[in-house]
PAKEBA-634994 format. One record per atom (N, C-alpha, C): residue in three letters; x, y, z. Coordinates in pm, whole numbers, plus 50000, padded with zeros to 5 digits. Layout:
# residues N
<type: ALA | u: X | v: Y | w: Z>
...
This chain:
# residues 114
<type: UNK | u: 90635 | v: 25782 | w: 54269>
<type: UNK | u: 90711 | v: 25684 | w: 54345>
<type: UNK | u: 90682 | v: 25545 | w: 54289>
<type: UNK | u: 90780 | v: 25439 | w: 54291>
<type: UNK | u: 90787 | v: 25325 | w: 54248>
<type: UNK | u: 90765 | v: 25211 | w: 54325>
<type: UNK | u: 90760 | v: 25098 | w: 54312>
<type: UNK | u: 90749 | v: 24980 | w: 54409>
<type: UNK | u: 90913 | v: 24960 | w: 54371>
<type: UNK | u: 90986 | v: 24943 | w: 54493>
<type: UNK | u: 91133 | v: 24929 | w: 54526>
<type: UNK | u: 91170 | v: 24799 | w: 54611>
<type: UNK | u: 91204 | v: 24715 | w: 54520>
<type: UNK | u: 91237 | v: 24550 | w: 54511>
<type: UNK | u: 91446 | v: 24537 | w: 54594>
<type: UNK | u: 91404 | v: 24498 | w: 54732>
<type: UNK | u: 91554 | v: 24496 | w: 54780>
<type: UNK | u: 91594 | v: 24403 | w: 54747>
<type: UNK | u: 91688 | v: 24302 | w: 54702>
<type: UNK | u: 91757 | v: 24198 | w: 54699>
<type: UNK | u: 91884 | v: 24182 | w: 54744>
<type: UNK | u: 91958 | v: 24079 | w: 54796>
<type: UNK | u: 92075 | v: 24063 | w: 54842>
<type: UNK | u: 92172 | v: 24029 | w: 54737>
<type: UNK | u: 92266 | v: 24132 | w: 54742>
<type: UNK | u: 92416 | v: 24124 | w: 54663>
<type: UNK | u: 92417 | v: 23982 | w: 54644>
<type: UNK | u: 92481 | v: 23929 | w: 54498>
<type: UNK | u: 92549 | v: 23790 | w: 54520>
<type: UNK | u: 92662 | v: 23776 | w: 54554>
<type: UNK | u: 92687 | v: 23660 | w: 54570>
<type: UNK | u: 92838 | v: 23629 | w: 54606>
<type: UNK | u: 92899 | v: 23727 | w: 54766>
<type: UNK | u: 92833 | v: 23645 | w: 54857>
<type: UNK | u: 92887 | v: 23670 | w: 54982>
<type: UNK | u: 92922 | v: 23629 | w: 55063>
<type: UNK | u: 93005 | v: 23649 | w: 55151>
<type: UNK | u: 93042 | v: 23512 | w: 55251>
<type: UNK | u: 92991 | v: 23528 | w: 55406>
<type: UNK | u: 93000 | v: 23427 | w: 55494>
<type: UNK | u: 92948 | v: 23415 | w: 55627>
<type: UNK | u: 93047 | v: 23337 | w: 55684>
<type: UNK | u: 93057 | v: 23429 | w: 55827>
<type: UNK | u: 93186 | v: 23410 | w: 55879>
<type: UNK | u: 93110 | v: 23249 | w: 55969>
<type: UNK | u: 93042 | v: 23215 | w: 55994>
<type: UNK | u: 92974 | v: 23122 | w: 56037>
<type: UNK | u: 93021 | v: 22998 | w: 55942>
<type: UNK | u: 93051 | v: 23016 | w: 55799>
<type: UNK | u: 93102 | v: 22913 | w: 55718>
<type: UNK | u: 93224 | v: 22987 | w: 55631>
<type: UNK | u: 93390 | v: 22927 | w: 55712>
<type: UNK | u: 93496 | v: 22993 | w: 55664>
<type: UNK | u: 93528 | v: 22975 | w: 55529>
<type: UNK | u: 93562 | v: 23038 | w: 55383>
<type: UNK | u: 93603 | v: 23011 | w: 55330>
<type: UNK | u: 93495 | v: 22955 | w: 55215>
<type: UNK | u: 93366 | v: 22971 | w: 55251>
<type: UNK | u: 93302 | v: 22898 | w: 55157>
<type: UNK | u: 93202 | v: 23132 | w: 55098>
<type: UNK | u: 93149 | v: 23025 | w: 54939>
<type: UNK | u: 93045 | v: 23187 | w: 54888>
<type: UNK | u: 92929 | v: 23117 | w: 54891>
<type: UNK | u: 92837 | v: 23236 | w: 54881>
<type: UNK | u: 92673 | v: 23207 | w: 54898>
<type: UNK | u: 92591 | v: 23305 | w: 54795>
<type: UNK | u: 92488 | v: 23245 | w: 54764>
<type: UNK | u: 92355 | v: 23364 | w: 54693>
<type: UNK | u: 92245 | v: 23352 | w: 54756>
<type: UNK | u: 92140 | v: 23413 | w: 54789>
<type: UNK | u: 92029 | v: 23392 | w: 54823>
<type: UNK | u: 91972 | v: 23333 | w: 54738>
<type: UNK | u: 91899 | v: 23209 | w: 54747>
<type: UNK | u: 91841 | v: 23159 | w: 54605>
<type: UNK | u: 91699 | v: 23237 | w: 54605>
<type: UNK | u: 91646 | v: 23275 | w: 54685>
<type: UNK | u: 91452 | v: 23356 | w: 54674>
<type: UNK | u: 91527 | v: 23502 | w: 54598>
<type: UNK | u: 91673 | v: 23547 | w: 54610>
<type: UNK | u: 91678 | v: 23709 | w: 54545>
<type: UNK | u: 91765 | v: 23663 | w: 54360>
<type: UNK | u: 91804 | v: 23518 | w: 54350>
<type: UNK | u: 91840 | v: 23478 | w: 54260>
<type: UNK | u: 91733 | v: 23474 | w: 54178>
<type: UNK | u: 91613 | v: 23402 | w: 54194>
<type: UNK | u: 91500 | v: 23385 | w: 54124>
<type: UNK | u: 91492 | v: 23542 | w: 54102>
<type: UNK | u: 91422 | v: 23626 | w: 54152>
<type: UNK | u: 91386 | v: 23746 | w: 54188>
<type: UNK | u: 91515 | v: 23817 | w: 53968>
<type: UNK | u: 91625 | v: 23801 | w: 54025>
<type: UNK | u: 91724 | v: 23855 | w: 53944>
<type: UNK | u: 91714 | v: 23795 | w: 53834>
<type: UNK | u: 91685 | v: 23644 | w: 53791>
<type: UNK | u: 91618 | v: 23563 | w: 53658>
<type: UNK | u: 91505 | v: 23623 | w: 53605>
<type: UNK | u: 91463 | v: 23714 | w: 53656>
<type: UNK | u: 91278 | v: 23725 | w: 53590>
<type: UNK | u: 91318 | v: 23873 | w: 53556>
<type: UNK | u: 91398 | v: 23938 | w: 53631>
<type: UNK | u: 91415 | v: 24053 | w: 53611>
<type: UNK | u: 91534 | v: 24084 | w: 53468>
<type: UNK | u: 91569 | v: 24011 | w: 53470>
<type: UNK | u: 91681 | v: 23973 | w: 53335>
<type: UNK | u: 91624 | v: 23893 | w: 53204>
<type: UNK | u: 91503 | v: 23807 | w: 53301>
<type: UNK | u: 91421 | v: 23753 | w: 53101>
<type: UNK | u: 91337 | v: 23846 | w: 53041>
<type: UNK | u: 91299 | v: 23992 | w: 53140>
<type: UNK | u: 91180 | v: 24100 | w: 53093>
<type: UNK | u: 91273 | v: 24240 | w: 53182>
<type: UNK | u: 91321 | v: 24246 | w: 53089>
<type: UNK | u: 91417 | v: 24392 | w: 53139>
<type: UNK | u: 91353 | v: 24470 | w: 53154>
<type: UNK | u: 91296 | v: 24520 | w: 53022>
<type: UNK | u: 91157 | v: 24625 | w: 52980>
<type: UNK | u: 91091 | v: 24633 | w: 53096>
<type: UNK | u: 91005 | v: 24562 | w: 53160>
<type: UNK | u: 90950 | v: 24535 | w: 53275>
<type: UNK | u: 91033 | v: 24619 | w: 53398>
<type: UNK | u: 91120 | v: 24505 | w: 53384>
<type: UNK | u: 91218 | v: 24503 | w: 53572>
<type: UNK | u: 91274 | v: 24714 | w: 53582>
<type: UNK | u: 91215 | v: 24767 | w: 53450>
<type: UNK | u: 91277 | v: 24951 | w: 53442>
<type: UNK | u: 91165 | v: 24996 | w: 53526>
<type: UNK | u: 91032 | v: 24889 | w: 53521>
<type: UNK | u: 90941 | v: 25033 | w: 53602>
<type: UNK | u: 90948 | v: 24987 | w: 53787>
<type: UNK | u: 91066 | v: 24938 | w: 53797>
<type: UNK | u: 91080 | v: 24945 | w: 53954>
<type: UNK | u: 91223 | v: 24987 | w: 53996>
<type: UNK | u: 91205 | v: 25021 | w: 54105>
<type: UNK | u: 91339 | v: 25061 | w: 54163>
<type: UNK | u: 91410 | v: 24932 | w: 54231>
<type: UNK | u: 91515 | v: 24893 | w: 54212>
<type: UNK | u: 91598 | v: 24782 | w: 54270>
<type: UNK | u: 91678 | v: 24778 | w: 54308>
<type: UNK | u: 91750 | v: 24767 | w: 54466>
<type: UNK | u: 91849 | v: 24791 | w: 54512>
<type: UNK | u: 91912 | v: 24663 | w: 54561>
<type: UNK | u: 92038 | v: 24637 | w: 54574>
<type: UNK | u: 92109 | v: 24538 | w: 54568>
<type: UNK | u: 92157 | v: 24592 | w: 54737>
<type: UNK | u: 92146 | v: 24451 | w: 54776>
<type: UNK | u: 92231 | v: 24494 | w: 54942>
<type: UNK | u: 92322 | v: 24374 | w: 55005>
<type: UNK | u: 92452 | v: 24434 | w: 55106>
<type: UNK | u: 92539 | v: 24356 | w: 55106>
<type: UNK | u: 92463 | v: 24272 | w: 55217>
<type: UNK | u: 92536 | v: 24153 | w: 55269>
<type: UNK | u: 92456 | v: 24060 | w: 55344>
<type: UNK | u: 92441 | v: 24086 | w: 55505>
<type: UNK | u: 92535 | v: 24149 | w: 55583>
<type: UNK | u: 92560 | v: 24172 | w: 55670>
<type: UNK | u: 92457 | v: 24228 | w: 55720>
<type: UNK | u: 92414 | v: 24232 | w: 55844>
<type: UNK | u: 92306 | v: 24275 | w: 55897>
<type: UNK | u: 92418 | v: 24379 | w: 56040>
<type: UNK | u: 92356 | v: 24514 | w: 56057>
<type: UNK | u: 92246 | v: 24552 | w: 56008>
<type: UNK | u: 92219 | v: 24616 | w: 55841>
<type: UNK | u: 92111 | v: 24573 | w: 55773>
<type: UNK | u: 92082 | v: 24669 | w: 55677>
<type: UNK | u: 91997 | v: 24802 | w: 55651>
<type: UNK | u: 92125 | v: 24908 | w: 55680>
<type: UNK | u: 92051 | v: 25016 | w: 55707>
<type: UNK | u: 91977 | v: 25114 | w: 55629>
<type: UNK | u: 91966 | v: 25055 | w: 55513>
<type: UNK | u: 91877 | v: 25145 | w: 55406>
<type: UNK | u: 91730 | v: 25048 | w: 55444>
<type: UNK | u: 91733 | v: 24939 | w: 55478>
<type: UNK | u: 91632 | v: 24893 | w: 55468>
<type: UNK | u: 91533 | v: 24904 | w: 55631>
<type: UNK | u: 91646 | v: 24926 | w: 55704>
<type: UNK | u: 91615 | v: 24951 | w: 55886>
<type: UNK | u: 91521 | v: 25059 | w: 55852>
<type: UNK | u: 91588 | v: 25129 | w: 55800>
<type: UNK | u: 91527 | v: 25303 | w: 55790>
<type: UNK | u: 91409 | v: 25268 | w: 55743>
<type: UNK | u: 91355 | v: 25214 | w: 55595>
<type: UNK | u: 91194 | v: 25260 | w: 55561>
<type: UNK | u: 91163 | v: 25116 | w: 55619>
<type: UNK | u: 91132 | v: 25010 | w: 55692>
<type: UNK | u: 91073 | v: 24892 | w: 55725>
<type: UNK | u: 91114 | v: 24823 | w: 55870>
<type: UNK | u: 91199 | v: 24914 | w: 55896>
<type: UNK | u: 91264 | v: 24880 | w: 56052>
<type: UNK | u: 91325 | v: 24745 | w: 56062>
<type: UNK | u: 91416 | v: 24741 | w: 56189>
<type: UNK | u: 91437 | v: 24652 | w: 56202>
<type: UNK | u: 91452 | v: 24480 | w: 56195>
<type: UNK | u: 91267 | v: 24416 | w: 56207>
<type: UNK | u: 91244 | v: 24327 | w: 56214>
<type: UNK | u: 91242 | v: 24286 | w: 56039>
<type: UNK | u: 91271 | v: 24386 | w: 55980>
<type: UNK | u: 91188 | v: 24324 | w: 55873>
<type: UNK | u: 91309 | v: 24341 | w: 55780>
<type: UNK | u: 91429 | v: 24258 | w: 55795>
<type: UNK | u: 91571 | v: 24264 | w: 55739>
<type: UNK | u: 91539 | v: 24157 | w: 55593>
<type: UNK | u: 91478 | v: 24039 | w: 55641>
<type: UNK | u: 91498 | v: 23961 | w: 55527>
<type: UNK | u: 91476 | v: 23966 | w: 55395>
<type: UNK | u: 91512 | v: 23907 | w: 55313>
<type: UNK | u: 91525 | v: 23952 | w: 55107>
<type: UNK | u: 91487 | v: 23827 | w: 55065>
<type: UNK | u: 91428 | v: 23829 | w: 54983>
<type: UNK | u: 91392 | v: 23939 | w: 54885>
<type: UNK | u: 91270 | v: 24049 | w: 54974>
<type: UNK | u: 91266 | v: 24185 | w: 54937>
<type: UNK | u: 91119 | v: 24233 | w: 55005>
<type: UNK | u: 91085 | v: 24362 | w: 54910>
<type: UNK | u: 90972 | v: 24407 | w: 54871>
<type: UNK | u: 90932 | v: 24478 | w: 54766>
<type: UNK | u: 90844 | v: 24583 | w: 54825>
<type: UNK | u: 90875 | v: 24695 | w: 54856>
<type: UNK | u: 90847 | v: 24805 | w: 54935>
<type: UNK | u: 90766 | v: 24858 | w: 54834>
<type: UNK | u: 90614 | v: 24867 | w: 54879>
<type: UNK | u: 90506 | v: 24927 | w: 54788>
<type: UNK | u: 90525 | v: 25089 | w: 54763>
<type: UNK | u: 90462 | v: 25070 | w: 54615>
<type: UNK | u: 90454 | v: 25255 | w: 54600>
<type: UNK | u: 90294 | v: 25287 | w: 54720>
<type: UNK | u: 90293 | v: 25420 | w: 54712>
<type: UNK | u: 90149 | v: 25433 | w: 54800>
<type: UNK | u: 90016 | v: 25391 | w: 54651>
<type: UNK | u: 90042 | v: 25393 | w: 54531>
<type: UNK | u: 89916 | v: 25352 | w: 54441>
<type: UNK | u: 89914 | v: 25192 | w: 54452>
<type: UNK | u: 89974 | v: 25111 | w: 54528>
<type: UNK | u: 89935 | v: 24973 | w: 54485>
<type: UNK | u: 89791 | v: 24946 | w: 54594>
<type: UNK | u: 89753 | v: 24818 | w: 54600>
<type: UNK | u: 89673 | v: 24838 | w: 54645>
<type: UNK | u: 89699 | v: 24730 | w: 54834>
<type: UNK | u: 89604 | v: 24778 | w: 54873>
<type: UNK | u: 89621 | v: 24692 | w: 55028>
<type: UNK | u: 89637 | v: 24567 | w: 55038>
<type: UNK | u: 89574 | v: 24501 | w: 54992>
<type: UNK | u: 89533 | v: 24335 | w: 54974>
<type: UNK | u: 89660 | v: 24281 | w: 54922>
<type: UNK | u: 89771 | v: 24363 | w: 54861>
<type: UNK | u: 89919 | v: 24301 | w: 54783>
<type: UNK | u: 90013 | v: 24288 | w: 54932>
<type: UNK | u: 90003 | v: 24380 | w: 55029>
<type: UNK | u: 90112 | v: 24405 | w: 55103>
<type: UNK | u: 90084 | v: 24257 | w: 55204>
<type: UNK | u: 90188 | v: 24202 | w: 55294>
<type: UNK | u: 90209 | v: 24066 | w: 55383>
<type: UNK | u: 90273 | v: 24178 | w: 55492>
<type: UNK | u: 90291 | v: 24251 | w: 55490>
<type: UNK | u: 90336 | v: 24357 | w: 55649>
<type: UNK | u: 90313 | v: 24509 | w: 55608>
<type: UNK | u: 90322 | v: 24550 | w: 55704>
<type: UNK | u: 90350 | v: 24708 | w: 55731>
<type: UNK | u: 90453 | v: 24794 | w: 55839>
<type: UNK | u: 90518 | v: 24889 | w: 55816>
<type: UNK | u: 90552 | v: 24965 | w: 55900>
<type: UNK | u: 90531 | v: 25090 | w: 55899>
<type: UNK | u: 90463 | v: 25119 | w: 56027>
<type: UNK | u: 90416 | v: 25274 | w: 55955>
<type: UNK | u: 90341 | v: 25262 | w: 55860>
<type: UNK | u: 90347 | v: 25388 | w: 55795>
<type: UNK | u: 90257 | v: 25425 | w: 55639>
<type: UNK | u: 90333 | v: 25297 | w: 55511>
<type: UNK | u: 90475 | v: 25248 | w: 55543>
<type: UNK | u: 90534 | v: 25248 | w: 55478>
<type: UNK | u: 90435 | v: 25044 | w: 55440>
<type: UNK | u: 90436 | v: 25003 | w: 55320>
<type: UNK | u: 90409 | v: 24841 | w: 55300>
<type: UNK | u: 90443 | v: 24781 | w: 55210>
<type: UNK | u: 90468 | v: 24646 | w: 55248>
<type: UNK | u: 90607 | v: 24571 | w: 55177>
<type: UNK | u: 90533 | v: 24464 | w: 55169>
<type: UNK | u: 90635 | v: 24359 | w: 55084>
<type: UNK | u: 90546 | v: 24221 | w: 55039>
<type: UNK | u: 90713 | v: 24152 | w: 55071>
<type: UNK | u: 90742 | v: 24059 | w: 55165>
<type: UNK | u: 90821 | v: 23939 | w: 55259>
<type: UNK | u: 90817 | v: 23857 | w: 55161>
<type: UNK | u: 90767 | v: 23806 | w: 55115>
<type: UNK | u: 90760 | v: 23620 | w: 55044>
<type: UNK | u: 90721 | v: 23630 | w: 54889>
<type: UNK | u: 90836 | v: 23543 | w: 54890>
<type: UNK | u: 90901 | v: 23549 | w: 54705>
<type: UNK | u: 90752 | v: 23502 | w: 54666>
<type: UNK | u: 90681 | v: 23445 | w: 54640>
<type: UNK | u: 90524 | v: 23429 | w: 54597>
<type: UNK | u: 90463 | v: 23526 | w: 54551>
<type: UNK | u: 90477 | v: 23578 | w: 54688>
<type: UNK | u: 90373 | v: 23690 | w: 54660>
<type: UNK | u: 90439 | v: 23796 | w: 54553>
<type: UNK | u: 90584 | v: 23838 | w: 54608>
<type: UNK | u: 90606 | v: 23922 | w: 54496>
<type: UNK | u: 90598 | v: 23886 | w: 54378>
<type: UNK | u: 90630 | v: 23764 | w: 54349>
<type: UNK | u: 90629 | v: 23768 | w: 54182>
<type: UNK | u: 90495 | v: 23785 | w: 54188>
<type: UNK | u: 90358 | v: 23763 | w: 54257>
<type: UNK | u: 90212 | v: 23749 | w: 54212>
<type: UNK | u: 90229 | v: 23939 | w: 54201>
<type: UNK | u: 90312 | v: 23998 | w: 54279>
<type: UNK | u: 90249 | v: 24190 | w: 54255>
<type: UNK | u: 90347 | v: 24228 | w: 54165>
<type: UNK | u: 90481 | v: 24170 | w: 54108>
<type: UNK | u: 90526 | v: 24195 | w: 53977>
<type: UNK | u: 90441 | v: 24143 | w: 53867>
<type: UNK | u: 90374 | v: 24049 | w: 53878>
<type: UNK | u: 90267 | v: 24032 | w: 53745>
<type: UNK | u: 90170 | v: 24132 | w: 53730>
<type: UNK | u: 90050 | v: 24140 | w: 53837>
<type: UNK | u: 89957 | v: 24239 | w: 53906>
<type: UNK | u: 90001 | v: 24396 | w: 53857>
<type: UNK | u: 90078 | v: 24408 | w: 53926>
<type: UNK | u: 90111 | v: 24579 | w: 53860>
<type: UNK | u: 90231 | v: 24593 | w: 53788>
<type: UNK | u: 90315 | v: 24537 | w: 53710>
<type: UNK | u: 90399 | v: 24558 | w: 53626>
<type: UNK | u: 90438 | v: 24497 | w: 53492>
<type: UNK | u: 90295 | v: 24342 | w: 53472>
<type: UNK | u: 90289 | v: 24286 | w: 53349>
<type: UNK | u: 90392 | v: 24184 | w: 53324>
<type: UNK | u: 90482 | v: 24144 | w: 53435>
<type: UNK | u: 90532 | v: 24033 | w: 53438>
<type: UNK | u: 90471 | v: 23923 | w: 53401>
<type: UNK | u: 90504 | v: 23823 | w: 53312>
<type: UNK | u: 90432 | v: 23724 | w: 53294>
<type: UNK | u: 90422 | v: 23634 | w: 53459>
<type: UNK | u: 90342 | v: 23546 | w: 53438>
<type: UNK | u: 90292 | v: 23460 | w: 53545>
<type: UNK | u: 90346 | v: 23322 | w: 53557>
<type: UNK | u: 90442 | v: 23279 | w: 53702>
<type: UNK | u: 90507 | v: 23181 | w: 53722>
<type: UNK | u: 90442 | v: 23026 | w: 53653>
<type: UNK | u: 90494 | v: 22962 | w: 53599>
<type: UNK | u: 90353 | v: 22835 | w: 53504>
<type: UNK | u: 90367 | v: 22802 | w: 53624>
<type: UNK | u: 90214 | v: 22737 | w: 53654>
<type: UNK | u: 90220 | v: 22612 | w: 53791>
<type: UNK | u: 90255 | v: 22498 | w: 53815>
């Protein structure tokens, strides 16, 4: 099993703002790093999701509360100290930081310069 990186589809709209498109900029970054080290971005699983809530691939392994993207659903070999939540058995990393710090950590991503 892989560490499985959700990100939000680009180009979507919100009926809250008629007529206008949007990207997530934290799953944009996320999609830049994964496109300058391809090689890399193969040893994870990455699923693209539309914006609308509910998102039910992601309800299912992380429940409910835990809708927001970018989020990087641990394999069971990573280690404890990487994950920022849990559900169940199941543990994920919430905040673009951190993931890029456990795409460097376990997949050899180079490291954001400071």
């Amino acid at each position: 099993m892989r560490d499985h990186l959700y990100l939000l589809a680009p180009d979507f709209t919100d009926p809250a703002y008629p007529g206008r498109r949007f990207y997530c900029w934290h799953c944009a970054l996320m999609e830049g790093v994964l496109a300058g080290f391809p090689a890399l971005g193969e040893r994870l699983e990455v699923s693209r999701l539309p914006w609308p809530r509910p998102r039910q691939a992601l309800v299912e392994r992380v429940g409910e509360g835990n809708q927001s993207l970018p989020l990087l659903v641990l394999a069971p070999d990573a280690p404890d100290d990487l994950a920022t939540g849990r559900y169940g058995d199941v543990r994920f990393i919430h905040d673009k930081d951190a993931i890029l710090r456990a795409l460097h950590l376990r997949h050899g991503f180079p490291e954001a310069h400071p």
